[in-house]
Biopython code that builds the backbone (N, CA, C, O; Angstrom):
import numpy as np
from Bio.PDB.StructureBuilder import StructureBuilder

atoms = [
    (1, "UNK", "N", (139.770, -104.649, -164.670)),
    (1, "UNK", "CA", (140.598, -104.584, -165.847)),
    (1, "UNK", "C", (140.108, -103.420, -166.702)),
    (1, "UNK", "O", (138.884, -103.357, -166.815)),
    (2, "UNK", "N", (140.742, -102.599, -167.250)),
    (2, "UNK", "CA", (140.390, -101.253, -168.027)),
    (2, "UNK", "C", (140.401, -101.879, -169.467)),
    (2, "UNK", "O", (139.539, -101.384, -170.194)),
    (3, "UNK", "N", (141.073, -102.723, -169.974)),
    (3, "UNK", "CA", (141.524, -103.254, -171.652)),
    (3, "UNK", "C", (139.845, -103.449, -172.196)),
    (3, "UNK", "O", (139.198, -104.404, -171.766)),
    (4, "UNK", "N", (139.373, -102.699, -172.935)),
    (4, "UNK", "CA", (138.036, -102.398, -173.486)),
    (4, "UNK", "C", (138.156, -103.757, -174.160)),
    (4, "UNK", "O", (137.354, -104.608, -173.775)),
    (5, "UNK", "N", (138.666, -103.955, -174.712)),
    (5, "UNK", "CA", (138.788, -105.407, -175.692)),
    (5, "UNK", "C", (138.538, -106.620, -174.717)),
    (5, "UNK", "O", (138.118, -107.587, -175.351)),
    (6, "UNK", "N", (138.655, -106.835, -173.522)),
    (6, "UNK", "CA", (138.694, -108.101, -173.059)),
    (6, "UNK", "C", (136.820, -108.139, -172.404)),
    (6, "UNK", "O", (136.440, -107.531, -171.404)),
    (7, "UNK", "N", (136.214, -108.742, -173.022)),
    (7, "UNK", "CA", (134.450, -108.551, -171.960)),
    (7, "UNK", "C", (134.869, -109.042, -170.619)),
    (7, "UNK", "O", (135.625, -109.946, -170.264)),
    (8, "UNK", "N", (133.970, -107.955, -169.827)),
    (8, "UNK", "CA", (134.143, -108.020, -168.862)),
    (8, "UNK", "C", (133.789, -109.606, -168.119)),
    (8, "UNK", "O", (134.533, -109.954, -167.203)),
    (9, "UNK", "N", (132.578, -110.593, -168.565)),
    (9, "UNK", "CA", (132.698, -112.283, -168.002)),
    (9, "UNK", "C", (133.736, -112.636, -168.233)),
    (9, "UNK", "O", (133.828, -113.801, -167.844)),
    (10, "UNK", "N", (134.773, -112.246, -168.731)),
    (10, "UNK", "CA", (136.371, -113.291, -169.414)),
    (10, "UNK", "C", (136.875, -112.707, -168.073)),
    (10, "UNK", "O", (137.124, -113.512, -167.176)),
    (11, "UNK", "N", (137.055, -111.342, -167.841)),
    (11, "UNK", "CA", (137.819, -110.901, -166.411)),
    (11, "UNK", "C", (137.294, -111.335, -165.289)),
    (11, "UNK", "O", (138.096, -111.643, -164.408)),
    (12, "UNK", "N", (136.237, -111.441, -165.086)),
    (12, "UNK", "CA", (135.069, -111.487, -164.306)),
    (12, "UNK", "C", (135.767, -113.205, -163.885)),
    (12, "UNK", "O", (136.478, -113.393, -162.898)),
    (13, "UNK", "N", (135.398, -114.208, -164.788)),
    (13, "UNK", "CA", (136.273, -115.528, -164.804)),
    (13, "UNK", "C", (137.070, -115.980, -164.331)),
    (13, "UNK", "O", (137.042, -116.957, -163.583)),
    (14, "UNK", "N", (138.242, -115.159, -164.780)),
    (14, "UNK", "CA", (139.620, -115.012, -164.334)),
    (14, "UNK", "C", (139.581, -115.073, -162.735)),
    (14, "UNK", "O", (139.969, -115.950, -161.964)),
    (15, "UNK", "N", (139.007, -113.900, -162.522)),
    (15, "UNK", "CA", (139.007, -113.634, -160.865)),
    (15, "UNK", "C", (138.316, -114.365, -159.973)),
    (15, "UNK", "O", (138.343, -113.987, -158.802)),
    (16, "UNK", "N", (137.714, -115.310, -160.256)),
    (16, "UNK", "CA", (137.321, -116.060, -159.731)),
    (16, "UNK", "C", (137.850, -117.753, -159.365)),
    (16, "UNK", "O", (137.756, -118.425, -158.337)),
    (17, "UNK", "N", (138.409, -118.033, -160.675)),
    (17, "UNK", "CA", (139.271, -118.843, -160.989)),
    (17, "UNK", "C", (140.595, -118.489, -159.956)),
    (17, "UNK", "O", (141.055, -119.422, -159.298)),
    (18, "UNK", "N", (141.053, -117.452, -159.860)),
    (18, "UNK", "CA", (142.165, -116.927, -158.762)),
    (18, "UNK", "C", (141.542, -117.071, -157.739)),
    (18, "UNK", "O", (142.359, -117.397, -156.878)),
    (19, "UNK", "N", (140.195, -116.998, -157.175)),
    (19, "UNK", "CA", (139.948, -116.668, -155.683)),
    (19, "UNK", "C", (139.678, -118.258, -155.195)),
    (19, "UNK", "O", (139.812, -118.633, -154.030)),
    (20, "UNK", "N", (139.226, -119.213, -156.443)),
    (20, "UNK", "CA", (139.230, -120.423, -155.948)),
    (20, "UNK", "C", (139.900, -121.723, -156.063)),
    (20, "UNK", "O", (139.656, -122.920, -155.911)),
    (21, "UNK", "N", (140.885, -120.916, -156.414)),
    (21, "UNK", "CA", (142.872, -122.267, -157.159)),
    (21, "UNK", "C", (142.591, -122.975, -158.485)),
    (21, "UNK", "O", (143.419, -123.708, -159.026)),
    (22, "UNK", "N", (141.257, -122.689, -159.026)),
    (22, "UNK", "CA", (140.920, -123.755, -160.197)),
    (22, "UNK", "C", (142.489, -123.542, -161.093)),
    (22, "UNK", "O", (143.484, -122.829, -160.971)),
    (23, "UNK", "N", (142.063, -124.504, -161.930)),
    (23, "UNK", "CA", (142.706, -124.871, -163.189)),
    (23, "UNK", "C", (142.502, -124.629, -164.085)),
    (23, "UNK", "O", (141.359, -125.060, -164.236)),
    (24, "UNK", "N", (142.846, -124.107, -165.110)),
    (24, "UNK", "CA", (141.590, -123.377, -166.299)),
    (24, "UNK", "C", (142.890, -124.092, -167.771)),
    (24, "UNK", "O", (144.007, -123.812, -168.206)),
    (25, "UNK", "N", (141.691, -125.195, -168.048)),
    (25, "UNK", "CA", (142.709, -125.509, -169.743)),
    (25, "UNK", "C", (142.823, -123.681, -170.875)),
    (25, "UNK", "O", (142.006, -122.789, -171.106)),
    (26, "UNK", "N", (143.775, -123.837, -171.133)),
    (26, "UNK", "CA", (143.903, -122.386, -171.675)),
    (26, "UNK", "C", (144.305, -122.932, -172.996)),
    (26, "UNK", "O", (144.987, -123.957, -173.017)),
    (27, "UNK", "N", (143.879, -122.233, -174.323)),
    (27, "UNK", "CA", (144.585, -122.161, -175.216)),
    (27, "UNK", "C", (144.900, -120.462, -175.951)),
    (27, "UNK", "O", (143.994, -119.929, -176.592)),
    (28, "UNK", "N", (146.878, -119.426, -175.672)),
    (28, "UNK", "CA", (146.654, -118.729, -176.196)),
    (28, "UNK", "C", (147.791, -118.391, -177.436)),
    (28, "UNK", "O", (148.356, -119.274, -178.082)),
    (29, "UNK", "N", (147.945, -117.326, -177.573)),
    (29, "UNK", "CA", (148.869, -116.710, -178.276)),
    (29, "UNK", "C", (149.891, -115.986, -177.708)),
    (29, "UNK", "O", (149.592, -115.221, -176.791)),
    (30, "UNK", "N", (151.485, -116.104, -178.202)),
    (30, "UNK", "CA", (152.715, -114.998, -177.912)),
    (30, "UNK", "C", (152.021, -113.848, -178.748)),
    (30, "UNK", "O", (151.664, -113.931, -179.923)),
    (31, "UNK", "N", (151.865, -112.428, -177.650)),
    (31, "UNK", "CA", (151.946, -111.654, -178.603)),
    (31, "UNK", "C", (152.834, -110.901, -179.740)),
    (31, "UNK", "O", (152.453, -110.118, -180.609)),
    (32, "UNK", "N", (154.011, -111.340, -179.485)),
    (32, "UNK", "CA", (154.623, -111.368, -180.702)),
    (32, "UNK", "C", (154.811, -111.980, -181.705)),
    (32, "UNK", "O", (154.824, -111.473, -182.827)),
    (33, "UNK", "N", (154.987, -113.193, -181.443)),
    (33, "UNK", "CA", (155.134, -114.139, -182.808)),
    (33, "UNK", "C", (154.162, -114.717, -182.549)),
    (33, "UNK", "O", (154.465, -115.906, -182.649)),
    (34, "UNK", "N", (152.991, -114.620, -182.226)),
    (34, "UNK", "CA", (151.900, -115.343, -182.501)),
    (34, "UNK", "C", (152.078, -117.105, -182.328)),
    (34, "UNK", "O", (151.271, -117.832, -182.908)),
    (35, "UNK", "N", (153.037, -117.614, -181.606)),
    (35, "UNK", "CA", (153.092, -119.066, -181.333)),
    (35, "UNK", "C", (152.159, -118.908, -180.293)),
    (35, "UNK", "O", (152.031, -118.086, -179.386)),
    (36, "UNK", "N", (151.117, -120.584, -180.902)),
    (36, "UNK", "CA", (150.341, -121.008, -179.983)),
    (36, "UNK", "C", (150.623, -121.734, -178.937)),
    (36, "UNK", "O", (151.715, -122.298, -179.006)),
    (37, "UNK", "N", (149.752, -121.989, -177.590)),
    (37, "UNK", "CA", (150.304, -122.688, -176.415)),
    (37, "UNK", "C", (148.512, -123.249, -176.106)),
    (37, "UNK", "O", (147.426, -122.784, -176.451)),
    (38, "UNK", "N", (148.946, -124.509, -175.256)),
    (38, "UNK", "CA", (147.766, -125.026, -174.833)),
    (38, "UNK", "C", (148.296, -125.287, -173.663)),
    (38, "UNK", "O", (149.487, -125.590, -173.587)),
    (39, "UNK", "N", (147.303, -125.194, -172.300)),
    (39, "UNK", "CA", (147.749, -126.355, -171.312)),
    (39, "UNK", "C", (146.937, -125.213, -170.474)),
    (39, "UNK", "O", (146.411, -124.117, -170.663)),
    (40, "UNK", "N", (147.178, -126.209, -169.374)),
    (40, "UNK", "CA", (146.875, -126.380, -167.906)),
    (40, "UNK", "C", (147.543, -125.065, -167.094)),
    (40, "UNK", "O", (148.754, -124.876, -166.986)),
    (41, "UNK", "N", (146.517, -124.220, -166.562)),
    (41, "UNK", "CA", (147.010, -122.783, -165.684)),
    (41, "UNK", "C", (146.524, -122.886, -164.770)),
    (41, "UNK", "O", (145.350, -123.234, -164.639)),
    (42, "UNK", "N", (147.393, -122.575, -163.770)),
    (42, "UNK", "CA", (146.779, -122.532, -162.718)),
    (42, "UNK", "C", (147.008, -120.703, -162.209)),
    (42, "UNK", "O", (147.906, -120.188, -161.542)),
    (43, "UNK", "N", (145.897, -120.154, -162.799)),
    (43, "UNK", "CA", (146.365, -118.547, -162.443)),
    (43, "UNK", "C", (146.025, -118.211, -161.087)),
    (43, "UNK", "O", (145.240, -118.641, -160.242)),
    (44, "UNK", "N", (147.278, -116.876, -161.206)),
    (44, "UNK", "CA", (147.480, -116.335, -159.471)),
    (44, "UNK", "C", (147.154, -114.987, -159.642)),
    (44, "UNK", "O", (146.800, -114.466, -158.584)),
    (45, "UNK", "N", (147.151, -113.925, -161.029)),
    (45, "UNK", "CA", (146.780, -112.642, -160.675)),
    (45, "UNK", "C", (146.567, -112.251, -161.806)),
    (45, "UNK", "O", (147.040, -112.754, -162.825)),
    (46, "UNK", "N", (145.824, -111.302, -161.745)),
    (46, "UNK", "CA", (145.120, -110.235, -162.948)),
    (46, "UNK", "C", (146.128, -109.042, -162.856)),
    (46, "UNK", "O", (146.324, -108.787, -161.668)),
    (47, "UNK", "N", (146.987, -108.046, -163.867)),
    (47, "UNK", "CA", (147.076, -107.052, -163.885)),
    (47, "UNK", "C", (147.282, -106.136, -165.189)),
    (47, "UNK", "O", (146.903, -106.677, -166.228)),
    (48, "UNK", "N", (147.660, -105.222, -165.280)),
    (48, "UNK", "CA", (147.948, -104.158, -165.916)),
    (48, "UNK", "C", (149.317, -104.098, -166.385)),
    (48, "UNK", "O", (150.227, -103.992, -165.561)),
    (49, "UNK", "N", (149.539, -104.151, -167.553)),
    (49, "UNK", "CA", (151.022, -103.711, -167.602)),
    (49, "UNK", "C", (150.887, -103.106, -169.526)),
    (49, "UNK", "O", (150.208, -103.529, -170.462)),
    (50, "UNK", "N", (151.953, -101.909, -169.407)),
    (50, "UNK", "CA", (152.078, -102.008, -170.971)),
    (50, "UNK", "C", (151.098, -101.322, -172.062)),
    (50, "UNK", "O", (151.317, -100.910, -173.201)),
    (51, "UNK", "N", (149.767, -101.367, -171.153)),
    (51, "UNK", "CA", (148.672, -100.759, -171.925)),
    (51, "UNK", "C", (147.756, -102.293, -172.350)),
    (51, "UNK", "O", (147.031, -102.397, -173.339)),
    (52, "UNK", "N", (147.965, -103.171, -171.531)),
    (52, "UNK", "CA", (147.021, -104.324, -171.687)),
    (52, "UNK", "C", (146.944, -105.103, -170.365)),
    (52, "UNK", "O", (147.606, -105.110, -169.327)),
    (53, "UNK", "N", (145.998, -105.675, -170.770)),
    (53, "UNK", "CA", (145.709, -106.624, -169.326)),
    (53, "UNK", "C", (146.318, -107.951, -169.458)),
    (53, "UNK", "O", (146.258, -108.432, -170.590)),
    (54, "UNK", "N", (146.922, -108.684, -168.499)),
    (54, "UNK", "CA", (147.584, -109.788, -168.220)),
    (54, "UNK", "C", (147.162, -110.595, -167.425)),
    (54, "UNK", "O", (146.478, -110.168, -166.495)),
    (55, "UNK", "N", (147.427, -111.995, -167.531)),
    (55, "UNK", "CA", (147.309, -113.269, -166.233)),
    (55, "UNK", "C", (148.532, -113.795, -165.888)),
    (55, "UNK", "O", (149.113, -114.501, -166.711)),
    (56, "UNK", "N", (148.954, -113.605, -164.965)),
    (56, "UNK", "CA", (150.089, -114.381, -164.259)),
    (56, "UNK", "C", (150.048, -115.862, -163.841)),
    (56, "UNK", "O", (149.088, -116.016, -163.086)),
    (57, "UNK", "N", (150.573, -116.761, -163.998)),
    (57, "UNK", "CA", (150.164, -118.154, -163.736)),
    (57, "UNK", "C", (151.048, -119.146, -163.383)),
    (57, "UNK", "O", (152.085, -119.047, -162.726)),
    (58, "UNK", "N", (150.470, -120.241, -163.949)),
    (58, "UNK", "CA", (151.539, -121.282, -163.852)),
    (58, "UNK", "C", (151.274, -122.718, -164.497)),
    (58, "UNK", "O", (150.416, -123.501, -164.090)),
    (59, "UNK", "N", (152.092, -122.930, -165.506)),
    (59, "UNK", "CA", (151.455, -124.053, -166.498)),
    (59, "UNK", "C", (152.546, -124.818, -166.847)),
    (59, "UNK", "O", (153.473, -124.463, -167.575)),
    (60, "UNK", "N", (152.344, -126.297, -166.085)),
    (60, "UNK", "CA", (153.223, -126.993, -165.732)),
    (60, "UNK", "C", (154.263, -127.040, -165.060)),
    (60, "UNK", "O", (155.057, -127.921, -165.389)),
    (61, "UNK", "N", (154.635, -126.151, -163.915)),
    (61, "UNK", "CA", (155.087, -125.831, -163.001)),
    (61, "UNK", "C", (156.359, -124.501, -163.599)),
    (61, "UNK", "O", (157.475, -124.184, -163.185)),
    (62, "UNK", "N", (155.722, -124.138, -164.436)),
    (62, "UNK", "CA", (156.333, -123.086, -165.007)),
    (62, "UNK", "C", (155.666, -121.813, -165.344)),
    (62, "UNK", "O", (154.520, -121.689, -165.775)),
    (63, "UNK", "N", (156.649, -120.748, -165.058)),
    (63, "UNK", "CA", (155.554, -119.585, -164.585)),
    (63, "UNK", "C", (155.047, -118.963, -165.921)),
    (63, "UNK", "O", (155.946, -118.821, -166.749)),
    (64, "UNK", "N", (154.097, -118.654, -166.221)),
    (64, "UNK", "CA", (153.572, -117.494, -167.587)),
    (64, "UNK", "C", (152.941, -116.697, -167.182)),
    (64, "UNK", "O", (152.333, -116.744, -166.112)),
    (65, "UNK", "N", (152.965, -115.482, -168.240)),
    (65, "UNK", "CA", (152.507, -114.500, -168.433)),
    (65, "UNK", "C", (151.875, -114.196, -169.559)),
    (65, "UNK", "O", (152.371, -113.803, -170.615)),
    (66, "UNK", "N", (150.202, -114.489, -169.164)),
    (66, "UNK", "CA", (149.322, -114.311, -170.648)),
    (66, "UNK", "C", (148.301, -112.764, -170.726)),
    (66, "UNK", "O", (147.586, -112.141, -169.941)),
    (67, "UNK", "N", (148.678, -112.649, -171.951)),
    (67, "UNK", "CA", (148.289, -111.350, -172.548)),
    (67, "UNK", "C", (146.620, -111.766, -172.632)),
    (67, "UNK", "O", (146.208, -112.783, -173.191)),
    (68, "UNK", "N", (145.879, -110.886, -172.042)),
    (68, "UNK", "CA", (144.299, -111.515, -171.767)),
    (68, "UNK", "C", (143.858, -111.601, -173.495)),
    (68, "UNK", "O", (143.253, -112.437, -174.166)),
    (69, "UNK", "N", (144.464, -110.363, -173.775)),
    (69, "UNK", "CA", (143.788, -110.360, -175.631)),
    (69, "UNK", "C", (144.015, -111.245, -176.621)),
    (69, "UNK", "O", (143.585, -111.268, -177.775)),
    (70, "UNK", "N", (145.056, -112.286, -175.790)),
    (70, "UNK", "CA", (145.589, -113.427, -176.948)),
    (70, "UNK", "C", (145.057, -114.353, -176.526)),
    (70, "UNK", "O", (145.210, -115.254, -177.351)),
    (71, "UNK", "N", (143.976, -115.008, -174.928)),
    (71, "UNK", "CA", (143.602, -116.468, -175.044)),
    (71, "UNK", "C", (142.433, -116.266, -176.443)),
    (71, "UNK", "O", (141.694, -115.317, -176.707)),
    (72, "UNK", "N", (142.648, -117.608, -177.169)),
    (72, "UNK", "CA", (141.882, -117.668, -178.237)),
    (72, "UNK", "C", (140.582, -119.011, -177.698)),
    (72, "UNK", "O", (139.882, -119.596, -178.525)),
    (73, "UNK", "N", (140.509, -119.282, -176.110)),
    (73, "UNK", "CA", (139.277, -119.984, -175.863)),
    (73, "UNK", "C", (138.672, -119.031, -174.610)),
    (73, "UNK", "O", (139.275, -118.085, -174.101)),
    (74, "UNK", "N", (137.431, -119.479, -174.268)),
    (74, "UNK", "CA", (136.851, -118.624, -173.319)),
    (74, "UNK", "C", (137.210, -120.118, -172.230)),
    (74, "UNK", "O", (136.942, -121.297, -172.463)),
    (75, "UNK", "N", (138.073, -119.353, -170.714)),
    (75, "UNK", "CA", (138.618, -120.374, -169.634)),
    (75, "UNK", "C", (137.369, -121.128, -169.309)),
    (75, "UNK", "O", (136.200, -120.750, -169.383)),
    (76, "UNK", "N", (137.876, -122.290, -168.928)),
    (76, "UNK", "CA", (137.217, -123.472, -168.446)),
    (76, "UNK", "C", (137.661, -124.386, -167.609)),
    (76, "UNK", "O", (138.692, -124.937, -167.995)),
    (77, "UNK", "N", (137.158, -124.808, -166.401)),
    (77, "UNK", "CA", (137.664, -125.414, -165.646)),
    (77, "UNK", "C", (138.331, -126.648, -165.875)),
    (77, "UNK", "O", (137.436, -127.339, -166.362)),
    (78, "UNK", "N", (139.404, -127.378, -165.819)),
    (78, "UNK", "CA", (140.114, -128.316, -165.385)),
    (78, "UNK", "C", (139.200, -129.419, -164.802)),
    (78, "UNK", "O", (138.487, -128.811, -164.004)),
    (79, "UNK", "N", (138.850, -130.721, -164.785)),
    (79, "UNK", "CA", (138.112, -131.496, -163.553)),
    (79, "UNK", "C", (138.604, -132.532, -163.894)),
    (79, "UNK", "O", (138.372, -133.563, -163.263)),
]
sb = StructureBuilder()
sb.init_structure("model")
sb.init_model(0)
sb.init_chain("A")
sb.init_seg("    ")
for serial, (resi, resn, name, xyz) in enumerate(atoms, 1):
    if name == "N":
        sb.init_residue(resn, " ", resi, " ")
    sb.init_atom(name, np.array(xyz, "f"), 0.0, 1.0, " ", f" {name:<3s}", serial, name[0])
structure = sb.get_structure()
């Protein structure tokens, strides 16, 4: 991930969390209107878009797209 703002253990996380199906309780932000979201992700990819870094996922069998600079918790596994 290039986004200077995100430390690299949060990406580092991420990708690991992808390489092993976890679940990660997430709580983040729309970057636009700033509405909050909580729940259950099950992320599938790290990328680039826009000039920021992103997680592609799936939270509650519905797909999202989180802006890495808006989760407001550091991920944690699901158990």
């Amino acid at each position: 991930m290039t986004d200077s703002a995100i430390p690299r253990h949060v990406s580092e996380r991420l990708e690991i969390a992808i390489l092993t199906g976890e679940t990660l309780q997430l709580n983040w932000a729309e970057p636009d209107s700033n509405q909050a979201w909580w729940g259950k992700v099950v992320p599938h990819a790290l990328r680039e878009a826009d000039g920021h870094s992103w997680l592609d996922g799936e939270c509650e069998g519905r797909p999202v797209q989180i802006r890495l600079d808006c989760i407001r918790n550091l991920p944690t596994p699901v158990k």
